[in-house]
C-alpha positions in Angstrom: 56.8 7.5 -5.4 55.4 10.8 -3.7 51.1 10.8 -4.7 51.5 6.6 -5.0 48.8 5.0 -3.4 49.2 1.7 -1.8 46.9 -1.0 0.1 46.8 -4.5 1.2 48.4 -6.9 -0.7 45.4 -9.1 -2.1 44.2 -6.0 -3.2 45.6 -6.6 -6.7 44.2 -10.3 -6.1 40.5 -9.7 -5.3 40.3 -7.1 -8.6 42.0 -9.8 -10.9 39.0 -11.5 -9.2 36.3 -9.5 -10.1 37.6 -8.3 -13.5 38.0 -12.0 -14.4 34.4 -12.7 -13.5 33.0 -9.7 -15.5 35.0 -10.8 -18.3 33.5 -14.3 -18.6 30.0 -13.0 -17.7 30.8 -10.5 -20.4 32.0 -13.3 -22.9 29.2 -16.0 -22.0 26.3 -13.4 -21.9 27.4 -10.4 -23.6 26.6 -8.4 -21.0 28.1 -6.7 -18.0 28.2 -8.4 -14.8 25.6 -5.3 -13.4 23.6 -5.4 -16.4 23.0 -9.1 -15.9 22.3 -8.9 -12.6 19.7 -6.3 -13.3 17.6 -8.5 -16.1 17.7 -11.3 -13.8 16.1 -9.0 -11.1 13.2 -7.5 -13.5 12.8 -11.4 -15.1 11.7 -12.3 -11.2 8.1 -13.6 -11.3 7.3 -13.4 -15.5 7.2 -17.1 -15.5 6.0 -20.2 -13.9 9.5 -21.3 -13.0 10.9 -18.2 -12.0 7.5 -18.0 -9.4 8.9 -21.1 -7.5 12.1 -18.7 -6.9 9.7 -16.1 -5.0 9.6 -16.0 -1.3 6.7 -18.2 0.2 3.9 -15.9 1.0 1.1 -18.4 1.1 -1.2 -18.4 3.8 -3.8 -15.8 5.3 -1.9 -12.9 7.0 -3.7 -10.8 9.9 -3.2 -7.5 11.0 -1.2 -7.6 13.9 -2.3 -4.9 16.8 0.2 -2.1 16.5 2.3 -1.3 19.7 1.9 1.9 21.2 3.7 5.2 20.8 6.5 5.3 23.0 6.2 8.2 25.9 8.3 11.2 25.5 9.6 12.8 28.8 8.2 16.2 29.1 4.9 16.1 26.2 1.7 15.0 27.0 0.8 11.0 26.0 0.8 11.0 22.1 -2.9 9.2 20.7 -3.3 5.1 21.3 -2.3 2.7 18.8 -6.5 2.4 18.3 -6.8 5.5 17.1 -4.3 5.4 14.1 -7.1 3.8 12.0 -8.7 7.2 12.6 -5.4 9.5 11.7 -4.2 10.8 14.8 -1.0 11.1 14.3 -1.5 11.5 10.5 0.8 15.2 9.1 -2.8 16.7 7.7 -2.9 20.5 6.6 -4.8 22.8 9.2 -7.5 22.2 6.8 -7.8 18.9 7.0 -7.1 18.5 10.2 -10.0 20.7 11.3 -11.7 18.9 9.1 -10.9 15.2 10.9 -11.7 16.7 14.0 -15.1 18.3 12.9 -16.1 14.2 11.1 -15.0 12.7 14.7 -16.8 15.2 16.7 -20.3 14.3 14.5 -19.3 10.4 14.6 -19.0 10.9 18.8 -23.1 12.5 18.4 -21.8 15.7 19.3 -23.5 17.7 16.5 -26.7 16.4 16.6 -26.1 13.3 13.9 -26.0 9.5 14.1 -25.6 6.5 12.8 -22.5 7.7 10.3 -20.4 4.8 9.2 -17.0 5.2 10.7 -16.2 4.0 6.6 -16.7 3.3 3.2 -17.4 -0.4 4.3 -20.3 0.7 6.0 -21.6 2.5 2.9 -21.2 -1.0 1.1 -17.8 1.4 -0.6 -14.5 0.1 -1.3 -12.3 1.4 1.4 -8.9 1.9 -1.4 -5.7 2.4 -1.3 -4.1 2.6 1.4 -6.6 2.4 4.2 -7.9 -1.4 2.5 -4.6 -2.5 3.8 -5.2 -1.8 7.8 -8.1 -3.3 9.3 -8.2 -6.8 7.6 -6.6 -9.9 6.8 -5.5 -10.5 3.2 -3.7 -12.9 1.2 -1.0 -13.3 -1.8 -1.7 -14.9 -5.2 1.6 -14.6 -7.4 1.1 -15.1 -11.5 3.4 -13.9 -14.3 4.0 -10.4 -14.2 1.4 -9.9 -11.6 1.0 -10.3 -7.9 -2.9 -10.0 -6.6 -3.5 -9.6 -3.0 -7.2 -10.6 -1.9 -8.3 -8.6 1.2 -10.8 -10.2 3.5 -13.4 -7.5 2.7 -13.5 -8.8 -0.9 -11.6 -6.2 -2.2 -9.0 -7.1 -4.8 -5.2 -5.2 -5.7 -3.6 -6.1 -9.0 0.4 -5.0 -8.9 1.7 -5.3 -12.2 5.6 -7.0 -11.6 5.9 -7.3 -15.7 7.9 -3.7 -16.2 5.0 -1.8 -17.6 4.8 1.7 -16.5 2.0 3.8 -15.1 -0.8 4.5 -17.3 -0.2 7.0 -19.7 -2.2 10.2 -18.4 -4.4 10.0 -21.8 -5.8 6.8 -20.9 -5.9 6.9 -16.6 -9.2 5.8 -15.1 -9.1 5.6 -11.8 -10.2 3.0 -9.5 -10.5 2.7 -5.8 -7.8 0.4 -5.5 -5.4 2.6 -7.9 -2.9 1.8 -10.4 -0.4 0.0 -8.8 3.3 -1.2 -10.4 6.1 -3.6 -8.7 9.7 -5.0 -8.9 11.4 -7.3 -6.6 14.4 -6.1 -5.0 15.9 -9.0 -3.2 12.8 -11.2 -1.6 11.3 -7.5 -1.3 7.9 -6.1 -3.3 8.5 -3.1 -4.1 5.1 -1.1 -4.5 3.7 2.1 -6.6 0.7 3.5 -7.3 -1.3 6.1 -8.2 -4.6 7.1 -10.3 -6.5 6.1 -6.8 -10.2 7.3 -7.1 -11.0 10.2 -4.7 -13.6 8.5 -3.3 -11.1 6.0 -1.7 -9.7 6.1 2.0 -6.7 7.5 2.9 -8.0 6.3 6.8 -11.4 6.3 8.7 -12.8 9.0 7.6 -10.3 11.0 5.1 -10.2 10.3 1.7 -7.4 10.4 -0.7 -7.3 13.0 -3.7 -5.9 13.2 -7.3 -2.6 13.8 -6.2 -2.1 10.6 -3.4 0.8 8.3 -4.4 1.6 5.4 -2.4 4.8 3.4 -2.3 5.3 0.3 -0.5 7.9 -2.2 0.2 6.6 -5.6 1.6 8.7 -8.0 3.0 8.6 -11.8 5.4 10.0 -11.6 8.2 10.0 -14.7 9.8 6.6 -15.6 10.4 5.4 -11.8 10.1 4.6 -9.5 7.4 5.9 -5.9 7.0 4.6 -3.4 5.1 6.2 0.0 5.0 4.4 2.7 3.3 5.1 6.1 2.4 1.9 8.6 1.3 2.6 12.0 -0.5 0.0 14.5 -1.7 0.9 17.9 -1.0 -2.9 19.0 -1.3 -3.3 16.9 2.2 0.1 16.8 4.0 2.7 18.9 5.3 5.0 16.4 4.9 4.9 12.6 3.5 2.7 10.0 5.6 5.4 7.3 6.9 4.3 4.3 8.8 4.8 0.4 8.9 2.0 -2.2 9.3 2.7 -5.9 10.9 0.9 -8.9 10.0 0.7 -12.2 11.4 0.5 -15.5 9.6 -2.0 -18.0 9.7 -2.5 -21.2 8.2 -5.9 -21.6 8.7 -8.0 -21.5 5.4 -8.7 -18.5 3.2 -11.4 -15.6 4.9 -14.8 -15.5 2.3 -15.9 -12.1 3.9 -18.0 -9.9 2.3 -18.5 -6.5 3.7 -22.1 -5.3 2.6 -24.2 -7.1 5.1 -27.7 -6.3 5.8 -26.9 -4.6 8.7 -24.2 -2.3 7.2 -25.9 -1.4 4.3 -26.5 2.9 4.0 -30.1 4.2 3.3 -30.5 5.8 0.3 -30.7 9.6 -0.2 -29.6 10.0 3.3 -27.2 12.6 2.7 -25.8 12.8 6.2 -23.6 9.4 5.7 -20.5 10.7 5.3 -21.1 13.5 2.9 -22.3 11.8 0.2 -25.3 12.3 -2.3 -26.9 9.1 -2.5 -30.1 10.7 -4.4 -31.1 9.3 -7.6 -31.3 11.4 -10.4 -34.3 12.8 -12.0 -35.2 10.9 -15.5 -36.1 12.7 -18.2 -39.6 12.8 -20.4 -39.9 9.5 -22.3 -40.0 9.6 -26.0 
């Protein structure tokens, strides 16, 4: 018949297949197949039992040296995989790009300062989202509803797995490590947040603003872990931040690092360090 379509013979088969299989997950469940699928996807993790069903991401995992940028015939050597910590290849505005330059150039003692922390860690500061993720090791705890990652310089990220949304904008208080949501898809953690506090580092040197969001899927790969992120903030970029972070596992026991050590620790009122007003304020008359 002329506008028939026709196709393999266990075509009819395979859909009898299927249909039969949506019909008794339909009849046991009273669901569709897809919608079934779906809750047992968001139930991943909201239990102790359904935890043991989780990938195994036990262990410390340490950043693993990134490879450098591949050559490109005819353009001159792109900046060394040590100087991504410093965002050299970051997409900043002219603004902020000047701005990078000008902090690097006074970190080198080219403008007559010194001793400015390359970071917030040598302020004794939270680095934040994202940059708390590069330089150290870190480790997974998994709970109900909630996956915690423990970086080595004792800073702590709570990702909320339970289906809660963002914070309702009436009630955000930002925090240097943000407000961070999850799913799994597959043995994948899927990762958003936003609400980080500007004071946070977006790398070396940079810090995030009101608008940063971060999403991040994290994944095992054999005895690595990869992290691919994706930064927006139109205030900052001219187009999203995309980049991927290795790390390597070990099975030696958990870091206790703390970053403010005596030697690290920023003098007071010194309002060189990294732009920031450390000077007490004035107190007022006493009653």
């Amino acid at each position: 018949m002329k506008g028939a379509k026709c196709g393999p013979a266990w075509a009819g088969t395979v859909a009898s297949i299927l249909a039969s299989t949506a019909g008794a997950l339909l009849a046991v469940t009273g669901q569709p197949a897809h919608a079934t699928q779906a809750s047992q996807a968001a139930s991943r993790g909201q239990d102790w039992d359904s935890i043991k069903h989780l990938p195994d991401w036990s262990g410390v995992w340490a950043p693993s040296r990134p490879f450098p940028p591949p050559a490109v015939a005819g353009q001159a050597p792109r900046p060394g995989a040590g100087n991504f910590v410093f965002g050299a290849d970051v997409p900043l505005n002219p603004k902020y790009a000047a701005m990078r330059d000008e902090r690097m150039a006074a970190v080198r003692g080219e403008r007559g300062r010194d001793k400015i922390p390359l970071s917030n860690s040598g302020m004794c500061l939270p680095n934040g989202t994202p940059a708390n993720m590069g330089p150290v090791a870190h480790e997974y705890l998994f709970s109900p509803g909630r996956v915690t990652i423990l970086l080595e310089d004792s800073e702590i990220r709570r990702i909320w797995t339970d289906g809660r949304p963002h914070v309702p904008d009436d009630q955000v208080n930002p925090s240097f490590s943000g407000d961070s949501i999850g799913h799994w898809e597959g043995d994948t953690l899927v990762v958003d947040t936003i609400n980080i506090f500007p004071e946070a580092e977006l790398f070396i040197g940079r810090r995030v603003t009101e608008h940063t969001h971060v999403s991040e899927r994290i994944t095992r790969v054999g005895n690595r872990m990869r992290i691919e992120t994706v930064v927006e903030d139109s205030e900052l970029f001219t187009k999203p931040w995309v980049y991927t972070r290795w790390y390597n596992h070990e099975n030696g026991p958990p870091i206790d690092y703390e970053r403010c050590t005596e030697a690290d620790r920023a003098k007071k009122g010194d309002k060189t360090l990294l732009d920031i007003d450390f000077t007490s304020p004035q107190e007022g008359p006493h009653k």
